[in-house]
The first five atom37 places (N, CA, C, CB, O) and aatype in JSON, in Angstrom:
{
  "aatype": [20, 20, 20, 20, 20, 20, 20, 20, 20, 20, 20, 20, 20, 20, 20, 20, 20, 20, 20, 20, 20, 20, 20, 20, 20, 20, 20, 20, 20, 20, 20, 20, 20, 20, 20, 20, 20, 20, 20, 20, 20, 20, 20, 20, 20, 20, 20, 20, 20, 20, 20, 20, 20, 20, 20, 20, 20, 20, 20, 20, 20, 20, 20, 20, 20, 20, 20, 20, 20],
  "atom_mask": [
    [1, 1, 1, 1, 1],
    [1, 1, 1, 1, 1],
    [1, 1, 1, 1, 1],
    [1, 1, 1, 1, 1],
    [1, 1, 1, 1, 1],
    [1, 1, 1, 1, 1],
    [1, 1, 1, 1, 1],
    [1, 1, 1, 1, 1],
    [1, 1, 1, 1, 1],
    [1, 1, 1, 1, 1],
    [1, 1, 1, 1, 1],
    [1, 1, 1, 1, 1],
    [1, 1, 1, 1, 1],
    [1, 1, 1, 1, 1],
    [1, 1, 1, 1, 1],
    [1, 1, 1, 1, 1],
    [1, 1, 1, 1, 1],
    [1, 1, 1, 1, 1],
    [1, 1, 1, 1, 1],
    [1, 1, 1, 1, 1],
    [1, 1, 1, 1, 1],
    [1, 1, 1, 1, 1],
    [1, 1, 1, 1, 1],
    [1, 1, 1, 1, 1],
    [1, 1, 1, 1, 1],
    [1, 1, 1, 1, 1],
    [1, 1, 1, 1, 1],
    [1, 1, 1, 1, 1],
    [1, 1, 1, 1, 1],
    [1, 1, 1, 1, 1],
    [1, 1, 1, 1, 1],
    [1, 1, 1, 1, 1],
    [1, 1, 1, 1, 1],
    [1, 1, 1, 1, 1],
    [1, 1, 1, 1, 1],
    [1, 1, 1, 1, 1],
    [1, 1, 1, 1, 1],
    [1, 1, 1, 1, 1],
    [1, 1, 1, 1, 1],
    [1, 1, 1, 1, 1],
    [1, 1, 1, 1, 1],
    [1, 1, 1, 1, 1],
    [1, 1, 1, 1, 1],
    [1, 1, 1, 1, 1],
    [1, 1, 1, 1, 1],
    [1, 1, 1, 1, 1],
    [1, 1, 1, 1, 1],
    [1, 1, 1, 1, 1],
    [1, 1, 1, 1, 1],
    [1, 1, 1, 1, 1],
    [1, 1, 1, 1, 1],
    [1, 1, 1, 1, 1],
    [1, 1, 1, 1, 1],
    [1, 1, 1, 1, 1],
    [1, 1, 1, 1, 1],
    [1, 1, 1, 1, 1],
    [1, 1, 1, 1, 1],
    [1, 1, 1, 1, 1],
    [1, 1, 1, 1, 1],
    [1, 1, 1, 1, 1],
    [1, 1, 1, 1, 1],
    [1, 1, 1, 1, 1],
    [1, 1, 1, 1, 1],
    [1, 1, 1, 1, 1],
    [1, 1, 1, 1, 1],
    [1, 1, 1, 1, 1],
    [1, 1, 1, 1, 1],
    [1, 1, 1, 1, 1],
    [1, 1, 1, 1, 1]
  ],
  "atom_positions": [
    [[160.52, 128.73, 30.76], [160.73, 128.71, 32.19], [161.6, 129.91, 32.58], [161.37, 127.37, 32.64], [162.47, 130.24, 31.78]],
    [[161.46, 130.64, 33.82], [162.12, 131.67, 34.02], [163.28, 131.28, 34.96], [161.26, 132.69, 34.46], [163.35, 130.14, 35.42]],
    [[164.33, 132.39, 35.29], [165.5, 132.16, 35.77], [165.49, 131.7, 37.32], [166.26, 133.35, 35.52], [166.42, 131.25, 37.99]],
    [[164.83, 131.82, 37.5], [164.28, 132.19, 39.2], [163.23, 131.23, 39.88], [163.43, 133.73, 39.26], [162.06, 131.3, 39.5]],
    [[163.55, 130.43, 40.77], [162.36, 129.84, 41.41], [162.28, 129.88, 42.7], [162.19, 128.62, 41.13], [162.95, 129.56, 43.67]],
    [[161.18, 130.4, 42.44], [161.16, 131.25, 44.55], [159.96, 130.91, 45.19], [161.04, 133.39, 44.79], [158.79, 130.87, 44.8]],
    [[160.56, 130.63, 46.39], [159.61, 129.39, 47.5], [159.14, 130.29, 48.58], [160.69, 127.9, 48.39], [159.78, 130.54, 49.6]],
    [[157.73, 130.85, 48.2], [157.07, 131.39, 49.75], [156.92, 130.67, 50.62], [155.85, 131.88, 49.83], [156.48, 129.53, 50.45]],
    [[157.39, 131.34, 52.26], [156.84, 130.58, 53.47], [155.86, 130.73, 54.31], [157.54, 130.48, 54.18], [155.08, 131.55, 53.83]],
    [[155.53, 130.37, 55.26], [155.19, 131.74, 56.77], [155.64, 130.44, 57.46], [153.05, 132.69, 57.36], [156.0, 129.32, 57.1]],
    [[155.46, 131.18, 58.7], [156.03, 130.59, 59.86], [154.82, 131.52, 61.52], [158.2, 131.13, 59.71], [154.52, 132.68, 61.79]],
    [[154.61, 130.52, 61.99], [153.44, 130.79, 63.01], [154.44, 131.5, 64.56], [152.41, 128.9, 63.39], [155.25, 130.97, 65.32]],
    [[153.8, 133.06, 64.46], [154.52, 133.26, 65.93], [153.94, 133.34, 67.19], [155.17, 134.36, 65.98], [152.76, 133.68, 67.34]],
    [[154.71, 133.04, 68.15], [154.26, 132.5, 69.9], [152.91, 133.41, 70.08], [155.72, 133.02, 71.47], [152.28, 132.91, 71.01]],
    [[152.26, 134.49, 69.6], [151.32, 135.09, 69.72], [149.93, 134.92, 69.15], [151.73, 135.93, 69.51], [148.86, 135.47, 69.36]],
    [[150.36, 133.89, 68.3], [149.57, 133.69, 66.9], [148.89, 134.96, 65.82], [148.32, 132.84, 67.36], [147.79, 135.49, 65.66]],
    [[150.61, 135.08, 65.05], [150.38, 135.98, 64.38], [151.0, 135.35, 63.15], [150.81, 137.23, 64.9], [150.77, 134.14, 63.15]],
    [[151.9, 135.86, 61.79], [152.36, 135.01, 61.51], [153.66, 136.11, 60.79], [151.37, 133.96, 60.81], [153.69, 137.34, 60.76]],
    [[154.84, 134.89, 60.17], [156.49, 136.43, 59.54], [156.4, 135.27, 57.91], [159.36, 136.34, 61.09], [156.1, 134.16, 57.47]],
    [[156.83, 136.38, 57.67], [156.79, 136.01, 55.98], [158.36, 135.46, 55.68], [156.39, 137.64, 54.83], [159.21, 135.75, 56.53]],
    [[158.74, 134.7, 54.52], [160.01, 134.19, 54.44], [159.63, 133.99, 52.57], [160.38, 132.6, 55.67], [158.52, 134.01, 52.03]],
    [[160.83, 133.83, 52.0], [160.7, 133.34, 51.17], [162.49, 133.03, 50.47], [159.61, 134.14, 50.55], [163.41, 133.81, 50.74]],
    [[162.69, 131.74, 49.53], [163.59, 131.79, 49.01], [163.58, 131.59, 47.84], [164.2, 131.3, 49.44], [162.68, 130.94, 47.3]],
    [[164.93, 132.27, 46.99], [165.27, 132.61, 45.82], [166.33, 131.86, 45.06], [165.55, 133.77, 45.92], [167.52, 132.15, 45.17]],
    [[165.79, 130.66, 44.11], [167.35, 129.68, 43.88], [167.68, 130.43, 42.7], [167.28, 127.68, 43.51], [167.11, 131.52, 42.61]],
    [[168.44, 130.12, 41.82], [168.76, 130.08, 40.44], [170.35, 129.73, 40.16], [168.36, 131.46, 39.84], [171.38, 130.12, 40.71]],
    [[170.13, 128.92, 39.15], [171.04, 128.34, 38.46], [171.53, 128.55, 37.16], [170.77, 127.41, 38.49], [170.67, 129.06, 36.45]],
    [[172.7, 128.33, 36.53], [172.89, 129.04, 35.59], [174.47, 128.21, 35.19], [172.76, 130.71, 36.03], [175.17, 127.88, 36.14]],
    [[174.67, 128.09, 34.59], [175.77, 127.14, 33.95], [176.28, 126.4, 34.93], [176.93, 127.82, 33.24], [175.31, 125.9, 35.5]],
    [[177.31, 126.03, 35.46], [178.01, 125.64, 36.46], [177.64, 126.3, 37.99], [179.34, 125.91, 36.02], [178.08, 125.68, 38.95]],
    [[177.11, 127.12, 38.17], [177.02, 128.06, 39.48], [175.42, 128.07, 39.33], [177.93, 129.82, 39.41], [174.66, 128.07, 38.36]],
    [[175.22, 128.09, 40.93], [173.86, 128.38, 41.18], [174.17, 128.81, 42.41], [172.78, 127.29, 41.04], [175.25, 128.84, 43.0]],
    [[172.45, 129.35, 42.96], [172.65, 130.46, 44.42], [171.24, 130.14, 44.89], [172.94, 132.52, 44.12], [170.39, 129.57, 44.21]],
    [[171.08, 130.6, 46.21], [170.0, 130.64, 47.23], [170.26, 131.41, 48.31], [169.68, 129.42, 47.72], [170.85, 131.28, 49.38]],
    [[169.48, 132.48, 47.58], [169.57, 133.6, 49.32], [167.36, 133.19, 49.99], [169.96, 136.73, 48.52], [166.35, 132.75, 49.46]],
    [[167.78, 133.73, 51.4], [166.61, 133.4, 51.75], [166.7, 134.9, 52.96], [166.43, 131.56, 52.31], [167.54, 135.5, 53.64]],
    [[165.05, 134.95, 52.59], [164.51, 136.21, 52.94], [163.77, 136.35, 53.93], [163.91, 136.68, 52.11], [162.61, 136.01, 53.67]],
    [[163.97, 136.79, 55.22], [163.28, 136.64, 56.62], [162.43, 138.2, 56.54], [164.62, 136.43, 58.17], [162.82, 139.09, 55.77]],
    [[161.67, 138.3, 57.11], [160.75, 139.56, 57.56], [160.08, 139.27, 58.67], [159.7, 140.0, 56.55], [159.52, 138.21, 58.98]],
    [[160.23, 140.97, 59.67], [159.96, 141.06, 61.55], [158.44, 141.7, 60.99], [161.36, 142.52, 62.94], [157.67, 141.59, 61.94]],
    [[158.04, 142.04, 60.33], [156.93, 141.94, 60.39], [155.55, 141.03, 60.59], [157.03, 142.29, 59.82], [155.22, 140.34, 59.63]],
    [[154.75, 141.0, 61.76], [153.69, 140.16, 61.05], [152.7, 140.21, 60.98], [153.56, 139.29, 61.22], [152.29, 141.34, 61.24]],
    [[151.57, 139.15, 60.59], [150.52, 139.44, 59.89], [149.37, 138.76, 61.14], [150.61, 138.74, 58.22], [149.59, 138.22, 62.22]],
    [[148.12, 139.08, 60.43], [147.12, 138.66, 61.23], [146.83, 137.38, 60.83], [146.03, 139.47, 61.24], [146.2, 136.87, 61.76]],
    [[146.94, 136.68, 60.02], [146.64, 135.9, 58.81], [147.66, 134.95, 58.33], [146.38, 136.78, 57.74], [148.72, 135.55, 58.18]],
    [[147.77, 133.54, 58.0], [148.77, 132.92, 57.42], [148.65, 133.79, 55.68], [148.47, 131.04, 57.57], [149.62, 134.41, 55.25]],
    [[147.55, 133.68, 55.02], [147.25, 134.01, 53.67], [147.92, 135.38, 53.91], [145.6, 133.95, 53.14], [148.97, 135.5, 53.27]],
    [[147.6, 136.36, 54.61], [148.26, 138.04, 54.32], [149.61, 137.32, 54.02], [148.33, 139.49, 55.91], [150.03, 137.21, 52.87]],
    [[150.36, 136.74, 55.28], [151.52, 136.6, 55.31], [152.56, 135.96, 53.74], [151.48, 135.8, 56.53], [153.72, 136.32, 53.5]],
    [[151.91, 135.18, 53.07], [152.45, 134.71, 52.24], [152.0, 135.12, 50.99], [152.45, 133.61, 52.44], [152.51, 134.71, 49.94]],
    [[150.59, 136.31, 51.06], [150.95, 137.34, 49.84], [152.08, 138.33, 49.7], [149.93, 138.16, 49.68], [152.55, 138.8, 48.67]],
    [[152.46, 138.6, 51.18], [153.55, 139.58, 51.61], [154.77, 139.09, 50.76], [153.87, 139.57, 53.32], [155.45, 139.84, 50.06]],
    [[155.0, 137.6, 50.91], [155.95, 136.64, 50.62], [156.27, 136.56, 49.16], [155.52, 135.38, 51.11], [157.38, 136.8, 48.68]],
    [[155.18, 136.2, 48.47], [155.0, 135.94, 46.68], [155.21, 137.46, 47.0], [153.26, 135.15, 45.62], [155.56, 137.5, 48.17]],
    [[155.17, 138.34, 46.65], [154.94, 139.79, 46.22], [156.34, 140.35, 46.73], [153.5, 140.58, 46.96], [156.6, 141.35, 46.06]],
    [[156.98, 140.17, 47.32], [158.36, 140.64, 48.21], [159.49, 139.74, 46.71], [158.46, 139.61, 50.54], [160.32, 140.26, 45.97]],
    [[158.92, 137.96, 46.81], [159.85, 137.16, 45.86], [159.38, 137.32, 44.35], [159.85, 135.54, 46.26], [160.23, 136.78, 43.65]],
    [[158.6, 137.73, 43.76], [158.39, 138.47, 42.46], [159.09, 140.11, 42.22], [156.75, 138.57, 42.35], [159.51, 140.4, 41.1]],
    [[159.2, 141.28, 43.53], [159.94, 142.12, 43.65], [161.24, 141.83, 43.12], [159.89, 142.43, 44.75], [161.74, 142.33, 42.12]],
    [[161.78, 140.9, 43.98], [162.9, 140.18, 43.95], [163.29, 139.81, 43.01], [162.94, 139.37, 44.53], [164.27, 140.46, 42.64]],
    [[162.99, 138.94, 42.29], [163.22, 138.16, 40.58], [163.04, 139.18, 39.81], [162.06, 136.89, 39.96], [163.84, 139.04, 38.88]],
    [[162.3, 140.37, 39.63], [162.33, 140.92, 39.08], [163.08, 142.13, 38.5], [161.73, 140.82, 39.3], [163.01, 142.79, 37.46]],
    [[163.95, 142.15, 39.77], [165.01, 143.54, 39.81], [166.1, 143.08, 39.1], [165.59, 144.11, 41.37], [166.65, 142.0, 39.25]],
    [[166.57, 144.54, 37.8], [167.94, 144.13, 37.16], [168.83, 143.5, 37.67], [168.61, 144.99, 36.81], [169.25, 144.14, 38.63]],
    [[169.5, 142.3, 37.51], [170.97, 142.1, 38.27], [171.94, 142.83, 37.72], [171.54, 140.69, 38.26], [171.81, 143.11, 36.53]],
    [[172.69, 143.12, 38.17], [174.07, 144.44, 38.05], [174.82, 142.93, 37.13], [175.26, 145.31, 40.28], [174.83, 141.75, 37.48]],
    [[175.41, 143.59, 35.84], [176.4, 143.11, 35.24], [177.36, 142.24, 35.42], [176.79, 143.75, 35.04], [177.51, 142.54, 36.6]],
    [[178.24, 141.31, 35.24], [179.59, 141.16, 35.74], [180.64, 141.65, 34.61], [179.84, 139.61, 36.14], [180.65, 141.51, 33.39]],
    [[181.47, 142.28, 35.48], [183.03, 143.18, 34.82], [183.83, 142.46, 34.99], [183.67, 144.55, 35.42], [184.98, 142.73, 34.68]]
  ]
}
């Protein structure tokens, strides 16, 4: 299982278009975190929107985390 479990959204706007979201938990001994990820972009499509989403939260999980000193 990997470190990271990240929850694509969309969300439907007043135009009927749609904004991508997604959140990022992870846990890890005693401490865990959840940042969550909004985007003003949108799509024509619920599906565009939440490839935008998986693909933005795989970016995401995937980038080195910086050390702790």
């Amino acid at each position: 299982m990997g470190k990271y479990v990240v929850s694509p959204a969309t969300h439907p706007t007043h135009c009927g278009r749609f904004r991508a979201s997604f959140a990022i938990q992870r846990a890890q001994g005693n401490g865990s975190y959840c940042r969550v990820f909004r985007f003003d972009t949108t799509f024509a499509s619920r599906d565009a929107a939440k490839l935008f989403a998986v693909t933005q939260g795989w970016l995401q999980s995937s980038m080195p985390q910086p050390s702790a000193c």
